[in-house]
C-alpha positions in Angstrom: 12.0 2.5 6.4 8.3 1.6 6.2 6.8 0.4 3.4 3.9 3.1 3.7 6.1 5.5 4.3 4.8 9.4 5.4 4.0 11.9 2.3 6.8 14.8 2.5 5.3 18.0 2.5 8.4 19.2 0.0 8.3 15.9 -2.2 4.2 15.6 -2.8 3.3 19.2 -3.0 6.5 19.7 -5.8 5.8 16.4 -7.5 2.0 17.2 -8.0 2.4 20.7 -8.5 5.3 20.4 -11.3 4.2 17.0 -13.3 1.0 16.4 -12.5 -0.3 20.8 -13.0 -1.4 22.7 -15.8 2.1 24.1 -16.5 3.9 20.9 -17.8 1.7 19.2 -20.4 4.6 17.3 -22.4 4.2 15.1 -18.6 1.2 13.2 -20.1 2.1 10.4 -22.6 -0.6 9.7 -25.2 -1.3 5.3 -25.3 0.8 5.5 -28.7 4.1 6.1 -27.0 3.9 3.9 -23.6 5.2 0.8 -25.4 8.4 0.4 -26.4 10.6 -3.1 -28.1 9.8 -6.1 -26.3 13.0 -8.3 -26.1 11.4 -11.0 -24.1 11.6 -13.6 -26.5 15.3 -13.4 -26.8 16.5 -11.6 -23.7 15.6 -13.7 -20.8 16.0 -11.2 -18.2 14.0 -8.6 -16.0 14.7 -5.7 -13.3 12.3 -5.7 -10.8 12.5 -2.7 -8.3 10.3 -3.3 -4.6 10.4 -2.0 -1.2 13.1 -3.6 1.7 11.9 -6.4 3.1 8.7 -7.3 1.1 9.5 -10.4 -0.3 10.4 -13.9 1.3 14.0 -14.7 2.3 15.9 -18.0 2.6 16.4 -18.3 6.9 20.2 -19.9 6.1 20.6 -17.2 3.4 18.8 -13.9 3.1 20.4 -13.5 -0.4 18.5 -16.4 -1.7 14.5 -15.6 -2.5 12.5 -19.4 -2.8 9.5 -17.5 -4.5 11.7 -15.7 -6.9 14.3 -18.5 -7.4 11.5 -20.9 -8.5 10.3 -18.5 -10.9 13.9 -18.2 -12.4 14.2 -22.1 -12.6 10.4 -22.6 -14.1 11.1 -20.0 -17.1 14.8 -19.7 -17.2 14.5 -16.2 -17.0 16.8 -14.4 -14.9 15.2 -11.5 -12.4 17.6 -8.7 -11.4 16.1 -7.6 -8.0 16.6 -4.3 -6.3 15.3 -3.1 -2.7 15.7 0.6 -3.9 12.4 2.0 -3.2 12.3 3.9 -0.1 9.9 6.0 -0.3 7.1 6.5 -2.6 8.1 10.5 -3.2 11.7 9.8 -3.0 11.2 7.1 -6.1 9.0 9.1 -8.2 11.9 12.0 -8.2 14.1 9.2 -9.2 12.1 8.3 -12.5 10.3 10.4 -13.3 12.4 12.9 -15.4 12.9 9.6 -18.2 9.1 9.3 -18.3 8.6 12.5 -18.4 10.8 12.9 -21.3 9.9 9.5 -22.9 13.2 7.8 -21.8 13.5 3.6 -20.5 14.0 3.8 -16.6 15.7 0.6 -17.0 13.2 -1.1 -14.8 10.4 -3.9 -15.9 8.3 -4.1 -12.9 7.6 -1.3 -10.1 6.1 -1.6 -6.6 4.6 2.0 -5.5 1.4 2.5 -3.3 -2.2 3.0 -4.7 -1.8 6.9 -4.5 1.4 7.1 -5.6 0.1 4.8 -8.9 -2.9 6.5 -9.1 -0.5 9.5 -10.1 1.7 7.6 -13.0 -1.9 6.3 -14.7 -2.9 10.0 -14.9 0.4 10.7 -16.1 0.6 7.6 -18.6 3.3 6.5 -17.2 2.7 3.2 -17.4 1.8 -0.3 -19.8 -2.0 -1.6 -19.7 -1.1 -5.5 -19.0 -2.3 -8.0 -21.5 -4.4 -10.4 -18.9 -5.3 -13.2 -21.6 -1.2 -13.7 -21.2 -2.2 -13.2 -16.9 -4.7 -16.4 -16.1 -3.7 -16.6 -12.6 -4.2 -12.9 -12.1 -8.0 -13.4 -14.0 -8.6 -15.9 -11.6 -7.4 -15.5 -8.4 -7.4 -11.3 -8.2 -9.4 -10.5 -4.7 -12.5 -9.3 -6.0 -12.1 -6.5 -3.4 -9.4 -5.1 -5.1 -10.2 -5.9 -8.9 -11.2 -2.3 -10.0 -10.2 1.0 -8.2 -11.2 4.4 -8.8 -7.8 5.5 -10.0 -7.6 2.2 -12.2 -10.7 1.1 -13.3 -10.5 -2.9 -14.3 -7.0 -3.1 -13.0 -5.6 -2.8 -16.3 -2.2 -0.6 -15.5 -1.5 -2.3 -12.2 -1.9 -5.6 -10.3 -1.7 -5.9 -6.1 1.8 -7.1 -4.9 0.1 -7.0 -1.2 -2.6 -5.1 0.3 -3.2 -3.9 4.0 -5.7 -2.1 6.3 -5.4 1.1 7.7 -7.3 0.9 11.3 -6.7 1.3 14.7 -4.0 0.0 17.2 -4.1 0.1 21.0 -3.2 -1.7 24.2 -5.9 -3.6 25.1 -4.6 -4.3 29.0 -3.0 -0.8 29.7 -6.2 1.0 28.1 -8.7 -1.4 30.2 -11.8 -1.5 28.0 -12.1 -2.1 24.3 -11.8 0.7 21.1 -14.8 -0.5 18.8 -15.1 3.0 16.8 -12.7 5.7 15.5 -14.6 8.1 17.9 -13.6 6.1 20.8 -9.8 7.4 20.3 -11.5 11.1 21.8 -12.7 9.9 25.0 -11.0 11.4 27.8 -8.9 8.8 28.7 -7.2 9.1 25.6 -6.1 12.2 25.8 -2.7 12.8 25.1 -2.3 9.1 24.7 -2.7 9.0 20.5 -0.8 9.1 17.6 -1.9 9.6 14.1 0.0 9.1 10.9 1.2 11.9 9.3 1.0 11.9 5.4 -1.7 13.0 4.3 -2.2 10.0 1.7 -2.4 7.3 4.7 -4.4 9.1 7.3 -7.3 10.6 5.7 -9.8 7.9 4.6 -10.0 6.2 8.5 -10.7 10.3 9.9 -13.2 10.6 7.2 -15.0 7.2 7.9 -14.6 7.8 11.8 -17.6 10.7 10.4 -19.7 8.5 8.5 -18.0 9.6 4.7 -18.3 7.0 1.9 -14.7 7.3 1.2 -15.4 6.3 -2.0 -16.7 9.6 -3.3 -15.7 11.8 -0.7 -15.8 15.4 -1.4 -13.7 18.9 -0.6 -16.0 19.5 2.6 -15.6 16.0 4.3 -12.2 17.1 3.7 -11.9 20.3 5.7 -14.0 18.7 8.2 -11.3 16.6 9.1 -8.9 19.3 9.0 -11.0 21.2 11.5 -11.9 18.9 13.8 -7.8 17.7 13.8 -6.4 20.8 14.0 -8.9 21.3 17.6 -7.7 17.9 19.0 -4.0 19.0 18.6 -4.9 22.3 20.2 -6.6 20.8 23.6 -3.3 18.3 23.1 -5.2 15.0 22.6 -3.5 14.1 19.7 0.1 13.5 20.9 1.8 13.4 18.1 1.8 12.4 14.1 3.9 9.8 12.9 5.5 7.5 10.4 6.3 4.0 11.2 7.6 4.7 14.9 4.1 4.4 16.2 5.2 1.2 16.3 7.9 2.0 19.2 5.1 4.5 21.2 2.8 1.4 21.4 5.3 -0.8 22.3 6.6 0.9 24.9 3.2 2.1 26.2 3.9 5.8 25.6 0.6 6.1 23.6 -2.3 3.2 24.1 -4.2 4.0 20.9 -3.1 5.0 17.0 -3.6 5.2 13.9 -2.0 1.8 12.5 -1.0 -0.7 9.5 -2.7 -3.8 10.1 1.0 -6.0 8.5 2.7 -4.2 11.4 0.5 -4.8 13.9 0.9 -9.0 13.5 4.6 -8.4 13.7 3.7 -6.2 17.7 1.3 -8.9 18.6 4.4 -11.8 18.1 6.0 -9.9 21.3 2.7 -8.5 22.6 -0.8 -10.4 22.6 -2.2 -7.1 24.3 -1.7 -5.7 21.4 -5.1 -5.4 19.4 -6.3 -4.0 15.5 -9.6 -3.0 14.8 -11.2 -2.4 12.0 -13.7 0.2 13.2 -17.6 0.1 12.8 -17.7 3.0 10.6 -14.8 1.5 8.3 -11.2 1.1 7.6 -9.3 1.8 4.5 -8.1 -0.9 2.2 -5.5 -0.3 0.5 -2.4 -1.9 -2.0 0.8 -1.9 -3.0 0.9 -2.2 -6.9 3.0 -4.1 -10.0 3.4 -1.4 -12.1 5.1 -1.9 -15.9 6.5 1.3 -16.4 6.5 3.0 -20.2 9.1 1.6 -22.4 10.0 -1.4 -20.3 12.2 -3.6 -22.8 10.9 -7.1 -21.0 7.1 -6.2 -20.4 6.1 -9.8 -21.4 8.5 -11.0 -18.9 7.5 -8.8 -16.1 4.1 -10.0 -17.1 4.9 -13.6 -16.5 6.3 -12.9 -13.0 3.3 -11.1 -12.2 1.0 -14.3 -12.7 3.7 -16.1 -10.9 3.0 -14.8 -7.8 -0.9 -15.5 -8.3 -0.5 -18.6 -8.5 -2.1 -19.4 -5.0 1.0 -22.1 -3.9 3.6 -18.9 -4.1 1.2 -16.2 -3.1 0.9 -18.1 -0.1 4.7 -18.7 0.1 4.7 -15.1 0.1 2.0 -14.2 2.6 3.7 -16.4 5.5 6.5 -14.0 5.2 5.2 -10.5 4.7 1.8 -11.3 6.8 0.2 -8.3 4.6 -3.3 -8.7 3.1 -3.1 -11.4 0.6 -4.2 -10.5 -2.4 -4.9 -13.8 -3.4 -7.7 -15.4 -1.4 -7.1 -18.9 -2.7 -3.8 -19.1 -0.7 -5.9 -19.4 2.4 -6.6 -22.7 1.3 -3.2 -23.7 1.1 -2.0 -23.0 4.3 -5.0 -23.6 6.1 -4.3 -27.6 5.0 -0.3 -27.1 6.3 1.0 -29.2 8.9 3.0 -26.8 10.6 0.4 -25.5 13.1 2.1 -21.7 13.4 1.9 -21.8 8.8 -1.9 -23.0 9.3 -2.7 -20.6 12.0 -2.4 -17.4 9.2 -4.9 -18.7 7.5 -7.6 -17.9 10.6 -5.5 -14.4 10.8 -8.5 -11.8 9.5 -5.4 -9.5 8.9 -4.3 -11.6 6.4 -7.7 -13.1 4.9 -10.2 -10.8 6.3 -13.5 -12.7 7.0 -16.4 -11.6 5.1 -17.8 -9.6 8.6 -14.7 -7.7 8.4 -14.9 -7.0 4.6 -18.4 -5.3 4.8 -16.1 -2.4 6.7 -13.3 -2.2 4.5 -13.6 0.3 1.4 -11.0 1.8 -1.0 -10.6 5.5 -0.8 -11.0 7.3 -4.4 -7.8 9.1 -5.0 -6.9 12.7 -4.1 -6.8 14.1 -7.7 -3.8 16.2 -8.9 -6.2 19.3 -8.7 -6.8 19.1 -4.9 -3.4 17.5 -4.1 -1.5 21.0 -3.7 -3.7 22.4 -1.6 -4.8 19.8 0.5 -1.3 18.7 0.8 -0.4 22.2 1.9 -3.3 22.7 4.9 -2.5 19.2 6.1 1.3 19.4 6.8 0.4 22.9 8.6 -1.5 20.8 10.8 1.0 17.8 11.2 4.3 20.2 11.2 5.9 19.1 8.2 
């Protein structure tokens, strides 16, 4: 199940409608109320929910997690950790109804995408961090990713890892090079690409392919996209919309250009060096996954500590060999560009991991679709995608 899974038509349009709308307001939960007893001091334990296969494994035992394990033995605090988050609507059904209602989730730490986070700040859902108790994450925080629209000073949330939404496509099969977002409508093409499907992950790159500062986009660069999307899928350029099985269609060669996740891209190029990501001219979306403390966590100083664990640029890098996401710690770069195992030291040159600053001037973060528009523009998207 990917990681950026698609947006369900059923799951976002309910979600925002019913929680985030006019017609619930006991949703919201005033500062007062987020926090609730911290037993830290005397309760050395923490649940910490994440996504499948987003954190480094043992290769004689997949049970075992070094950067986890090391934690446990430097603090003595035990971590409780659960692959359970499958999808970002899927989890937010899940929880939601004790936040809602000002109940413990019995979870410290969250992992949910940006958009999906962006939703539980509105909400109050969760704990502003105390960074004077974070020094790794004050120091080593990419300054790309230090203050989003949706959480302004990072103060709620703090990047597990971070990605690029660009373009994928078979340099050898196409025969010539995809430097723009336009170049996936050339007539060559037709037929031959895939786009993602939720809404959430697809947006920003169609907006930027037209020039928009996705930073402050507005309700009209919006239905532009929709308009011009809905005529590609008419004349049948667009084959299809997708979730993660893009990956399959380019593998296979049944599409030579899509819409793509840069961490799943490294993975295709390990079988398939014709395999190419670009970030195009006009711009590619950056993006995160976030630590999240959710409201009345009962070991928020613990999840805390675990937090600046994994900024500490020795584990981060740990890490980053493993997921080969965006690092959200540019300091590990450092540490495995001075490895002795040349394959470690070679992701340290990989842009998809530490983009260069060339590549950097092209990546922006998209300002959040707010719970007003969400409904709507949820609901002419998926008529356009099928859902």
């Amino acid at each position: 199940m990917s990681r950026r899974s698609l947006l369900r038509a059923l799951g976002a349009g309910a979600a925002g409608a019913t929680l985030a709308g006019c017609g619930v307001p006991a949703a919201f939960v005033e500062p007062g109320d987020r926090a609730g007893h911290d037993s830290s001091a005397t309760d050395h334990t923490l649940h910490f929910a994440n996504w499948p296969l987003y954190i480094d494994t043992d290769d004689d035992n997949e049970s075992k997690r070094p950067t986890l394990d090391a934690f446990s033995k430097r603090t003595g605090i035990s971590v409780t950790y659960t692959e359970e988050i499958n999808d970002n609507d899927e989890f937010f059904g899940k929880i939601s109804p004790a936040l809602m209602n000002r109940q413990q989730t019995g979870r410290d730490l969250i992992v949910i995408s940006d958009w999906m986070a962006a939703r539980f700040v509105r909400l109050g859902w969760v704990q502003e961090m105390d960074r004077a108790k974070q020094p790794n994450v004050a120091k080593y925080l990419d300054p790309q990713l230090r203050s989003p629209a949706f959480d302004e000073g990072r103060l709620h949330s703090v990047p597990w890892q971070s990605g690029i939404t660009g373009i994928a496509y078979n340099r050898k099969r196409l025969g010539r090079e995809i430097r723009s977002t336009g170049d996936l409508w050339a007539d060559d093409l037709r037929g031959r690409v895939t786009l993602l499907s939720g809404l959430d992950e697809s947006f920003a790159l169609l907006m930027q392919g037209n020039g928009v500062d996705i930073t402050r986009w507005t309700s009209d660069d919006f239905h532009e996209i929709c308009e011009q999307t809905e005529k590609r899928v008419r004349s049948k350029h667009i084959r299809r919309f997708t979730g993660n099985d893009y990956i399959k269609d380019l593998a296979t060669g049944d599409v030579l250009a899509c819409q793509a996740y840069s961490g799943d891209v490294i993975q295709l190029q390990a079988d398939n060096p014709d395999i190419e990501f670009v970030v195009p001219e006009e711009g590619a979306e950056l993006w995160a996954e976030s630590l999240m403390i959710p409201n009345l966590a009962r070991h928020k100083r613990n999840a805390e500590r675990l937090i600046d664990h994994y900024y500490d640029p020795e584990i981060a890098a740990e890490l980053a060999t493993w997921v080969n996401y965006v690092c959200p710690v540019p300091a590990a770069r450092d540490i495995l560009a001075s490895s002795k195992d040349e394959e470690t030291a070679a992701l340290a040159e990989d842009p998809l991991i530490f983009p260069d600053d060339t590549m950097r001037q092209r990546l922006a973060i998209a300002r959040d679709i707010t719970s007003e528009e969400r409904t709507d523009f949820a609901k002419k998207w998926n008529s356009i995608v099928g859902l």
